[in-house]
N, C-alpha and C positions, 0 to 999 in steps of 0.2 A: 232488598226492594225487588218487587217484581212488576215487572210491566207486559200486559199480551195486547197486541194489535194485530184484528183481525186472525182469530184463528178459526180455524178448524180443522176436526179430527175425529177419528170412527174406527170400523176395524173393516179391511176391507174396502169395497168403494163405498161401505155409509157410512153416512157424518151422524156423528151421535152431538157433537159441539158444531157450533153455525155461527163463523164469523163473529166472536167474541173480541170484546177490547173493556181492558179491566188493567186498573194500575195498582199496586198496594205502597203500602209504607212500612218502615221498618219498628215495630215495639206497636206493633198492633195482631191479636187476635181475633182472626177472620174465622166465623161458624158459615160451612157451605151447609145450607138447608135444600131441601128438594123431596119428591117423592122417587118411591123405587122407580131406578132406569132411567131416571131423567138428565144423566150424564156427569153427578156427582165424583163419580170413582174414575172415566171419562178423563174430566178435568184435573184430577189431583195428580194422575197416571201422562197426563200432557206435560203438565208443568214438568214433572221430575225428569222429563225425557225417554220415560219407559214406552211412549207411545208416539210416533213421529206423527208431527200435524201435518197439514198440505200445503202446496206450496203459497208464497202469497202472501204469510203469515211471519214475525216475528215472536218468541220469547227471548224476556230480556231478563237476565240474573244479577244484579246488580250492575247494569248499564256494560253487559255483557251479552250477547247472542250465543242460547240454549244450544243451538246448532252449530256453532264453531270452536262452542267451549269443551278443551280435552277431556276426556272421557273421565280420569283421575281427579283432576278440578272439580268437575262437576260434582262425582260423588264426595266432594270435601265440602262444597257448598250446599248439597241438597238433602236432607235425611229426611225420606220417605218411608213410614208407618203403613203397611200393606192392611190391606178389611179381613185377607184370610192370614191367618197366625201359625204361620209357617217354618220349624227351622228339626233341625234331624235328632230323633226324638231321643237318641242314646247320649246326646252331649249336654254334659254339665253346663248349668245356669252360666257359671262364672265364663266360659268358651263361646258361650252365644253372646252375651254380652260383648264380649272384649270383640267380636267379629265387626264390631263398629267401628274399630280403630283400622280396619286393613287400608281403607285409602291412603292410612298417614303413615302404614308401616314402611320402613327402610330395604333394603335388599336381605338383608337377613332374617324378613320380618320379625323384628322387637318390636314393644312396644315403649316406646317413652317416657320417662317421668310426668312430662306433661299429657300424654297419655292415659299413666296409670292416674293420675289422679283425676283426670276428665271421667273414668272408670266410677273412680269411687265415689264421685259427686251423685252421679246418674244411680249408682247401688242407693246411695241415701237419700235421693227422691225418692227413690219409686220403693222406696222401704223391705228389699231384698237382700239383706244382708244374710239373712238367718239361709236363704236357699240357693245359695253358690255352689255349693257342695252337691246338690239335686241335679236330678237325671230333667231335661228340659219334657220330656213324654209323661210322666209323673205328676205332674202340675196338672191343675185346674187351666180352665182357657181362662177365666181371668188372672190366675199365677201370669199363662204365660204371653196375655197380651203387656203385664207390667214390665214382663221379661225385655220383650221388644221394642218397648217403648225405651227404658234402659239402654238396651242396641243403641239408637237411633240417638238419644240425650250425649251418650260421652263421641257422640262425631262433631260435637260443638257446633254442625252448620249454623251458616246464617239461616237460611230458610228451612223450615219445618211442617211437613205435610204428614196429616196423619188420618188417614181412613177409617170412620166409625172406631176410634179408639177405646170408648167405654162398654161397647156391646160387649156383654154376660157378665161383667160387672158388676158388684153389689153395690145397694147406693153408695157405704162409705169410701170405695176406689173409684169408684164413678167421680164423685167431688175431687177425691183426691188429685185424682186424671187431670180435671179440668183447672185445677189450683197449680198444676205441674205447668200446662199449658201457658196458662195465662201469667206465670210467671219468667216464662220463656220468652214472651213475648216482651214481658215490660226490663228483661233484659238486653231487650234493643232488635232481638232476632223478629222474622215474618214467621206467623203461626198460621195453619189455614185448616183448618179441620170438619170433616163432614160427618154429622150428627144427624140424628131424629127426634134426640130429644127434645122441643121447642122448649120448656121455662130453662134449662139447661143453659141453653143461646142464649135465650133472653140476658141469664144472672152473669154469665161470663163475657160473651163476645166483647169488642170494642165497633165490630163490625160484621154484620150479618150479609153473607150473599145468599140470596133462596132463585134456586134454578130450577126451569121449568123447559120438557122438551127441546134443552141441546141452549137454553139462551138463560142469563141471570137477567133475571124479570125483578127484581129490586135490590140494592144495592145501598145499605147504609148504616144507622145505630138501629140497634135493636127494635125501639119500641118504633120506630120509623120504617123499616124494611118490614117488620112482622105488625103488621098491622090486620085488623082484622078484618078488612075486605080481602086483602093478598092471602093470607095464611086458609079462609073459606072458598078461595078460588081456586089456591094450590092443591090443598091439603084436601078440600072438602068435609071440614069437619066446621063446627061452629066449637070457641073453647072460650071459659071465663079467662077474664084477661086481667084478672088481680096476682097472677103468676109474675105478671111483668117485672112486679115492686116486692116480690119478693126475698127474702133474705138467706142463702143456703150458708151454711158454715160449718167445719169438719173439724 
């Protein structure tokens, strides 16, 4: 569970986020929607602690304060999915992967039975079995955002943040992506993920936040927060809105 009261946060002295207060629940996935720059990545990059907010402000991690909780904690509690797909391009699939487990490694760093098998759960979501063996630079960028996602799935956190995860994607990883997610969540864990796909949100979310200029300007289900005055205001597009009902399946 996550709870923010009154935040804000920017880089430098601007606030790209303006005193926000937002609570989540736990086995719910949240689609953060918005237009480019409007503080999507901002707030994903708040939550996880990679971006100190100002003073004033609490994040709370499971009825926990983001700012007093040890650095090791934290990364046990929080797996954060980066928008750039990042990791050193000479090492094997299976090396980037298992780099999820270093919060919970021991002084020797091992990794543990309960470990490896968090490993091989996350291999068989994200349907990578075949390229463990693979140089991680060799991949496709949708190889290696599966790669990542992978990372992030065997840290078991409770909360789950992930940045534009389906971007270069073909639709069938794409779905996949979002069937990964949304099964995470109804595993009990907080999912929060920022997209641009709108029917995407629509067919997955349990909860849509769409943020506008540093504030979430509507907050709810689906067909409730994407409505379409909001979504023509945000977006400035006009779109058929028979997307809502409809039915993706992979």
């Amino acid at each position: 569970m996550i709870r923010i009261e009154n935040i804000s946060a920017g880089y430098g002295p601007c606030n790209v986020l303006n005193n926000l207060n937002l609570q989540t629940n736990a086995g719910e996935l949240i689609v953060l929607l918005g237009p480019n720059g409007c503080g999507k990545s901002t707030l994903l990059k708040t939550i996880s602690g990679l971006i100190p907010h100002r003073e004033g402000g609490t994040i709370w991690i499971n009825n926990q304060s983001l700012s007093s909780m040890p650095l090791k904690l934290r990364a046990r509690q929080i797996a954060y999915l980066a928008q750039s797909r990042q990791a050193q391009a000479d090492m094997l699939v299976k090396d980037v992967i298992e780099l999820g487990r270093a919060p919970f490694r021991g002084r020797l760093g091992r990794i543990s039975a309960d470990g490896r098998q968090a490993i091989e759960k996350a291999v068989a979501k994200t349907e990578l079995s075949s390229f463990l063996d693979r140089k991680f630079g060799q991949l496709s960028g949708g190889e290696q955002a599966r790669v990542l996602l992978a990372r992030a799935l065997c840290m078991n956190a409770s909360v789950l943040l992930a940045d534009e995860p389906i971007a270069a994607l073909d639709p069938y990883y794409q779905i996949s992506m979002m069937e990964i997610l949304k099964a995470e969540a109804k595993s009990g864990k907080t999912v929060i993920t920022a997209l641009h796909d709108l029917p995407l949100a629509a067919q997955y979310a349990d909860r849509v936040w769409i943020m506008n200029k540093g504030q979430i300007i509507a907050d709810g289900a689906p067909k409730t927060a994407m409505s379409e005055q909001i979504i023509s205001d945000v977006f400035k597009i006009r779109m058929n809105y028979n997307f809502l009902n409809s039915v993706v399946t992979t």
